[in-house]
KEPA-35357 format. One record per residue: residue number from 1; chain; x, y, z of N, C-alpha, C in turn. Coordinates in steps of 0.001 Angstrom, whole numbers. Layout:
KEPA-35357
[NUM A [X Y Z] [X Y Z] [X Y Z]]
...
//
This chain:
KEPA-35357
[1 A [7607 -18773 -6563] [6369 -18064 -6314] [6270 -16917 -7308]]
[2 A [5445 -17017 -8308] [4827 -15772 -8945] [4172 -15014 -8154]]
[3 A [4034 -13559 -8526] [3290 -12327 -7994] [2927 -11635 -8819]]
[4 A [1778 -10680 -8915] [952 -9670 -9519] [1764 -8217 -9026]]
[5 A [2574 -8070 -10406] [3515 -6166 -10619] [2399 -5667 -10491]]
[6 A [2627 -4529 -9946] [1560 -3363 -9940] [3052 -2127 -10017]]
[7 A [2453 -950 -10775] [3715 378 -10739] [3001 1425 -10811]]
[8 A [3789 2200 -9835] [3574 3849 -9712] [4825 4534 -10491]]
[9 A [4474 5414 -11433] [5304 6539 -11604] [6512 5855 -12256]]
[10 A [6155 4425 -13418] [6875 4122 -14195] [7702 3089 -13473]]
[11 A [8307 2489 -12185] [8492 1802 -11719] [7755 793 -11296]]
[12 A [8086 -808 -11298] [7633 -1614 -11258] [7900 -2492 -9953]]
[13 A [7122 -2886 -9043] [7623 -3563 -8066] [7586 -5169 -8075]]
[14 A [8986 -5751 -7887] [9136 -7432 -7937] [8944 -8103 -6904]]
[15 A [8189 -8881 -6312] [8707 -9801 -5557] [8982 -10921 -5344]]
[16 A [9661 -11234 -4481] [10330 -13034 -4061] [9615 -12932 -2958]]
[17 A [10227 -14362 -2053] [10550 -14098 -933] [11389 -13876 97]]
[18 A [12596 -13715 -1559] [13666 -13213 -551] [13593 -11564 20]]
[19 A [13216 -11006 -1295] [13200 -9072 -1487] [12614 -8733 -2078]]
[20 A [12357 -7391 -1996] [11681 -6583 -2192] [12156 -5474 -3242]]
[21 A [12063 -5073 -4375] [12597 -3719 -4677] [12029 -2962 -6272]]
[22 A [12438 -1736 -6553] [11268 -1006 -7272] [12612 -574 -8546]]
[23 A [12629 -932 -9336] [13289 -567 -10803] [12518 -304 -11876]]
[24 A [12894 561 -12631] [12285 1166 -13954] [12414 -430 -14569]]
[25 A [11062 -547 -15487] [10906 -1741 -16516] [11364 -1408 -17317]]
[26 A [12090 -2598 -18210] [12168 -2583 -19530] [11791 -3738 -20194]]
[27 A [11103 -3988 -21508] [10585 -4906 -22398] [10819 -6007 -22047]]
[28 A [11698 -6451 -22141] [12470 -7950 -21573] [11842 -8510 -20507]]
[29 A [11966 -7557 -19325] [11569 -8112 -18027] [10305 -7786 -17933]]
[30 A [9656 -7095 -18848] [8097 -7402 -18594] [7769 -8518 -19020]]
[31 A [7734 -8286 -20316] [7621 -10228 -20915] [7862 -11147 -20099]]
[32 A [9001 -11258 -19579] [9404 -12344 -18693] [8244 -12676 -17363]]
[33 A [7612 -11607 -16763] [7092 -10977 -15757] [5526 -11857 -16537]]
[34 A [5456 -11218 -17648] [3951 -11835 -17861] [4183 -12993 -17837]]
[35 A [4798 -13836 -18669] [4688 -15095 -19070] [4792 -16099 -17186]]
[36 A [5276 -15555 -16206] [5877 -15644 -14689] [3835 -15425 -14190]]
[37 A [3566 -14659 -14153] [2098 -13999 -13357] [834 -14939 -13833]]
[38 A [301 -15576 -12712] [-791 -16530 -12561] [-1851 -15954 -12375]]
[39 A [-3206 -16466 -13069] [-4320 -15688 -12120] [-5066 -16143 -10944]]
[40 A [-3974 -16973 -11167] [-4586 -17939 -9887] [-3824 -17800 -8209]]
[41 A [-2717 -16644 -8498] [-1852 -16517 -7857] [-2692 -15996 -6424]]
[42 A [-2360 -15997 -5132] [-2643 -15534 -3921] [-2175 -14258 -3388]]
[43 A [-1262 -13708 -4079] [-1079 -12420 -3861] [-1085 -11209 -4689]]
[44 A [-1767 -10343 -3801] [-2503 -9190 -4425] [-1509 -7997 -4014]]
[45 A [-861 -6842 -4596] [1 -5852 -4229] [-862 -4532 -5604]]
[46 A [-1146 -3641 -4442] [-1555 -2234 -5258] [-946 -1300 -4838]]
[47 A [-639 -52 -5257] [-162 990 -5227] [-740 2146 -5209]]
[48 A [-236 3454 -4580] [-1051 4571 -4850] [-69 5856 -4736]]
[49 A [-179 6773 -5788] [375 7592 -5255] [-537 8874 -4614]]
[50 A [-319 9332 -3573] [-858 9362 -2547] [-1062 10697 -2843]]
[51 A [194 11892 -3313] [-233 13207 -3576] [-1006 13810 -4352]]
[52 A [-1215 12981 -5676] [-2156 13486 -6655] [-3075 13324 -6156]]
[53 A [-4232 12946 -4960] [-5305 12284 -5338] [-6325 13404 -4405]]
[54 A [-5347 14743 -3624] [-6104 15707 -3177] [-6692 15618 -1930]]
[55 A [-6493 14178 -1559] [-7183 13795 -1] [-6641 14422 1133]]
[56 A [-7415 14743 1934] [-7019 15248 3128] [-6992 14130 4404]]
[57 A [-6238 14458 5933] [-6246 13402 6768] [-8061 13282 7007]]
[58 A [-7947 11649 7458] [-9779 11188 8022] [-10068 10441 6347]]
[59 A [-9344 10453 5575] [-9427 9899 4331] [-8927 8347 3894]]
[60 A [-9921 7432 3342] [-8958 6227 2632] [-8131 6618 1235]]
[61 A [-7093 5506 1563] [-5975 5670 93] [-7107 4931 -896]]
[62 A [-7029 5476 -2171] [-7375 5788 -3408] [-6435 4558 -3966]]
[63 A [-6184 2846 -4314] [-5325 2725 -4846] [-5318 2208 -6025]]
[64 A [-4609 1906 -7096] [-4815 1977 -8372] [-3505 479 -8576]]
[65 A [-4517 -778 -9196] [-3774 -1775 -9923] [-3038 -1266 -10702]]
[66 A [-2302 -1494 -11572] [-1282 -1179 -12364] [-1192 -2446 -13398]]
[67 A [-1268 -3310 -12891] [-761 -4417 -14057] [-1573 -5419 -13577]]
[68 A [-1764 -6418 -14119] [-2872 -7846 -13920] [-4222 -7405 -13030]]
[69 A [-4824 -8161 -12994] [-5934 -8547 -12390] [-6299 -8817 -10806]]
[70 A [-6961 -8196 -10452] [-7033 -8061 -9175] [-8288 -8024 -8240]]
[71 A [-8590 -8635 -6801] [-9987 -8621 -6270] [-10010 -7279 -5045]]
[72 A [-10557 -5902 -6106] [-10109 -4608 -5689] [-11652 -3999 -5719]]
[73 A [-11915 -3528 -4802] [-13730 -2914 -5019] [-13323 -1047 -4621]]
[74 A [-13177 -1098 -5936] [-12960 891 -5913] [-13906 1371 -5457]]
[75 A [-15210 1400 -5209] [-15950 2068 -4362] [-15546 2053 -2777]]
[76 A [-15219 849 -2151] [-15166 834 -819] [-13762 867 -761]]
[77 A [-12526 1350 -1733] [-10924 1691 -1595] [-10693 349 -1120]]
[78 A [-10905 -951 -1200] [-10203 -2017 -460] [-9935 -3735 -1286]]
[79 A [-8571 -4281 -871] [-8324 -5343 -1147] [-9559 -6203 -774]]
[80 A [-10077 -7046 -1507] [-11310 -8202 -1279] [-10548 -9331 -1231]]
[81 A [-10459 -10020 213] [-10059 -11085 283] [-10587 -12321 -257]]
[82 A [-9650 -13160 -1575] [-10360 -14144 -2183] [-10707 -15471 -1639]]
[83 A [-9769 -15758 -653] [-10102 -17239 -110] [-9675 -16970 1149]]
[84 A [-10476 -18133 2117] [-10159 -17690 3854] [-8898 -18607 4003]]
[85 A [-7931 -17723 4491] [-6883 -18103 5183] [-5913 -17155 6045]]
[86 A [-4824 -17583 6155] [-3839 -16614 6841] [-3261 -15599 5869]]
[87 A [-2945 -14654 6191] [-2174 -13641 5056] [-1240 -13216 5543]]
[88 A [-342 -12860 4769] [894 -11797 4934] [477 -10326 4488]]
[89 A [-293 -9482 5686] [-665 -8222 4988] [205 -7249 5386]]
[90 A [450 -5870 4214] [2083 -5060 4427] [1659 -3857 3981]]
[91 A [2037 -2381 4287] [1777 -1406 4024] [2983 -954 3454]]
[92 A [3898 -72 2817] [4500 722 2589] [4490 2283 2340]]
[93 A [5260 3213 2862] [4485 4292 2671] [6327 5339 2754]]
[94 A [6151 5782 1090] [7510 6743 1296] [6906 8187 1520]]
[95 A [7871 8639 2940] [7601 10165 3632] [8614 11425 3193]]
[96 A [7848 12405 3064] [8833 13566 2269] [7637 14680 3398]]
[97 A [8340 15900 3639] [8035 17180 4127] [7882 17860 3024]]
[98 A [6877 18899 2995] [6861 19664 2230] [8114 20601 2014]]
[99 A [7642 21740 1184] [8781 22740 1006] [8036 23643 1816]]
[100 A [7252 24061 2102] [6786 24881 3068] [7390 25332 4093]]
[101 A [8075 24463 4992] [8720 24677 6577] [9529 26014 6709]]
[102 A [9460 26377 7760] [10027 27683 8074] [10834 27377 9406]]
[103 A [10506 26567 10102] [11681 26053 10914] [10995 24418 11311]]
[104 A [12445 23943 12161] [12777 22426 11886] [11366 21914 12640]]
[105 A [10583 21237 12748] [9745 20372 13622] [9185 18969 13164]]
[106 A [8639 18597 14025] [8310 16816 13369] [7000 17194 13601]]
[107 A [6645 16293 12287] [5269 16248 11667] [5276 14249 12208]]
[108 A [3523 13968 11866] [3471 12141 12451] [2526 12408 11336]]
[109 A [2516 10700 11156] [1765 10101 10329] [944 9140 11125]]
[110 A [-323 9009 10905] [-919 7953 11606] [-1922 7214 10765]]
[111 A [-1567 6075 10538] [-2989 5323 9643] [-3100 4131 10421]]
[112 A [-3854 3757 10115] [-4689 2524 10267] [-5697 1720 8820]]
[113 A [-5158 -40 8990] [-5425 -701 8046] [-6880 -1259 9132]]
[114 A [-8076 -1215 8045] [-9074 -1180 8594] [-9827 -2477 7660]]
[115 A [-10746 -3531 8451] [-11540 -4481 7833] [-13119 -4074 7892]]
[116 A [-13551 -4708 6758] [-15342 -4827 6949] [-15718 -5994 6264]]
[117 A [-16552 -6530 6905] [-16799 -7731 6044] [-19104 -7460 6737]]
[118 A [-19267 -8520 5568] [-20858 -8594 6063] [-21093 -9222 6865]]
[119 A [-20147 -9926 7814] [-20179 -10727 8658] [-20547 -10110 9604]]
[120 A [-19425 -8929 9691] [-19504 -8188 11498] [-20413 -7091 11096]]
[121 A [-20636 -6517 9663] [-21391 -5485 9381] [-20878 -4271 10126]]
[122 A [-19416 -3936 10319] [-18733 -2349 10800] [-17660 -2840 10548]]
[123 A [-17299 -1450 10693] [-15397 -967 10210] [-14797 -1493 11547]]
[124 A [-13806 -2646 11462] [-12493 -2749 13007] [-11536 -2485 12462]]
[125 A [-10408 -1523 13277] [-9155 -1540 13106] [-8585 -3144 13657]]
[126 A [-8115 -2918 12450] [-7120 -4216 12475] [-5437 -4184 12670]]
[127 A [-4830 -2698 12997] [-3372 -2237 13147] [-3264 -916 12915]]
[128 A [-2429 -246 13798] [-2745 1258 14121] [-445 1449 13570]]
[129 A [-357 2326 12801] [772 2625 12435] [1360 4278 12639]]
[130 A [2171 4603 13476] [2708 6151 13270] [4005 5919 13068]]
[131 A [4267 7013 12632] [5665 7533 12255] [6113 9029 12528]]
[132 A [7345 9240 12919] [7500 10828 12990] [8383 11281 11729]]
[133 A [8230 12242 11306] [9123 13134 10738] [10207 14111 10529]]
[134 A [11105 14270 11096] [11757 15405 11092] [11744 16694 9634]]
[135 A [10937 17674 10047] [10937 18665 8645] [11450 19869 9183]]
[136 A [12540 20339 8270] [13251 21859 8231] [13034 21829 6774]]
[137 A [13121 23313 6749] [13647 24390 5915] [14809 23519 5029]]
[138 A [14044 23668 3901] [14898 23053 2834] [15602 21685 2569]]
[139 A [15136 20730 3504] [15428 19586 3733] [14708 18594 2088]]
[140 A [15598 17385 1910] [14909 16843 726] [15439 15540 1173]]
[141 A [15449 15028 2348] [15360 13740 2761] [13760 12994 2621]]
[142 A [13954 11603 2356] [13038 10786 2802] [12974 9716 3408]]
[143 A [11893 9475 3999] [11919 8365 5082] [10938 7276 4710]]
[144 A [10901 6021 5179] [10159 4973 4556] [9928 4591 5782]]
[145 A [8060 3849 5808] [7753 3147 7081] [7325 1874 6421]]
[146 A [7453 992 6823] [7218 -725 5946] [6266 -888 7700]]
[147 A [4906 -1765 6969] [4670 -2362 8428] [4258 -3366 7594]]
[148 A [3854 -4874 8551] [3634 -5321 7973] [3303 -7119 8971]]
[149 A [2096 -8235 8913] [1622 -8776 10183] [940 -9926 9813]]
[150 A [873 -10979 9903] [16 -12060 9414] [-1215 -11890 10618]]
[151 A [-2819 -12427 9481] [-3472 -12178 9674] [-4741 -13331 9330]]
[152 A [-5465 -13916 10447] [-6904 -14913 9534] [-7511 -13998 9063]]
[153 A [-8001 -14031 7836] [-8666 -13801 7102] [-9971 -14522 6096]]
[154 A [-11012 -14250 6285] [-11826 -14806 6008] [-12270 -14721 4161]]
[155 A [-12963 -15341 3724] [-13455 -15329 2110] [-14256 -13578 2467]]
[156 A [-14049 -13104 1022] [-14787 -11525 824] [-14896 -10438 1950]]
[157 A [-13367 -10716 2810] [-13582 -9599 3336] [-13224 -8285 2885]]
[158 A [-12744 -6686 3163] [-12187 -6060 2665] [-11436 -5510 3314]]
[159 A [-10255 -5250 2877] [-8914 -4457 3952] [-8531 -2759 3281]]
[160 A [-8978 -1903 3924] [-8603 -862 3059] [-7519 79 4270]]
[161 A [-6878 820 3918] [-5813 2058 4876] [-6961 3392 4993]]
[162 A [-6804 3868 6064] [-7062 5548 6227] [-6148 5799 6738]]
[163 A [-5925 6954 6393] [-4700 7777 6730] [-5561 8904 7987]]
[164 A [-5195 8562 9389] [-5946 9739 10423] [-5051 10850 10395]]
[165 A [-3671 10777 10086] [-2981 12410 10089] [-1829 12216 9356]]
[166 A [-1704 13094 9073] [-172 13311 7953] [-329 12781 6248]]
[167 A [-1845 12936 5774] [-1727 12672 4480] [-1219 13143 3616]]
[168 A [-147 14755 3616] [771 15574 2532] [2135 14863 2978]]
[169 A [2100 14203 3992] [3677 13485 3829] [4127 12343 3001]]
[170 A [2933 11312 2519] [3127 10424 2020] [3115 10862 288]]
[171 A [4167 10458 -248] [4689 10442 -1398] [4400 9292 -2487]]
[172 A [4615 8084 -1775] [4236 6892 -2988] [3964 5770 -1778]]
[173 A [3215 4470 -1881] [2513 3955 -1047] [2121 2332 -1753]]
[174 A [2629 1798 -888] [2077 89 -1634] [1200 -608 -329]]
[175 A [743 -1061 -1044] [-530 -2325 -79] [-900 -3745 -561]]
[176 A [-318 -4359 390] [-374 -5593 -562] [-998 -6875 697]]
[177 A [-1266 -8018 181] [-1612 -9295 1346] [-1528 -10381 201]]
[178 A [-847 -11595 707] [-447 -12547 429] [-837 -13690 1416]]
[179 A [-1643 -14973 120] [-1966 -16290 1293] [-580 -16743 1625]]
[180 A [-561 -17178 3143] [988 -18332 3409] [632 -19288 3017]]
//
């Protein structure tokens, strides 16, 4: 199975179906990578990094292809589903506390991956995700939430994330859906 790389912040993400994982590119394995990437392929994976982009919570992620070609409608922030079938749709989202804290407490994250299509003509949540945080004073841990759910999916719908609380925790962020 080929897949469409997409990279944040100089790292490139591979996948199988065995794993998952994010290494700095080098020449070789891009080449290899292009000559590997279909456009005909069924899975779509974008990225975002989440802090530059100034958003506050009640906001959609902003996400940005990186490499190949993709059915992405930047006005409405969302994956456009190309053909109706089942998907493998997956969020990733790496969590960091600010430096701010003055003593220890947990901060949450809450998003939700949201559909619209012209069919139903409105926004449904389609999966509601939280996470907690533990943040102290000087802490430089991070935490990772993977979700992730097969789904029917119809031709041209769109799947985009809002983030309802904790948008300064998220650090770097993938979104991806794959036909089975």
């Amino acid at each position: 199975m080929s897949a469409k790389l997409y990279t944040t912040q100089g790292f490139i993400k591979v996948n199988s179906p065995l794993f998952t994982e994010c290494r700095r590119p080098n020449s070789s394995l891009l080449k290899a990578r292009e000559r590997d990437v279909s456009d005909s392929v069924t899975h779509r994976l974008i990225s975002s990094l989440a802090e530059s982009t100034g958003k506050t919570n009640g906001s959609y992620i902003t996400w940005t292809p990186m490499w190949g070609k993709m059915n992405y409608d930047k006005e409405k922030n969302a994956i456009v589903i190309p053909t109706t079938g089942i998907y493998f749709i997956y969020l990733r989202f790496t969590l960091r506390c600010d430096d701010d804290v003055e003593k220890a407490e947990f901060r949450k994250l809450h998003i939700q991956l949201q559909r619209w299509s012209e069919a139903y003509g409105r926004v449904t949540t389609e999966l509601d995700a939280w996470e907690s945080v533990k943040c102290q004073k000087e802490s430089k841990d991070y935490q990772t939430l993977f979700v992730g759910q097969l789904f029917d999916r119809l031709e041209g719908e769109f799947l985009s994330v809002k983030v309802i609380d904790g948008y300064n925790l998220i650090k770097t962020s993938f979104f991806g859906a794959f036909l089975q």
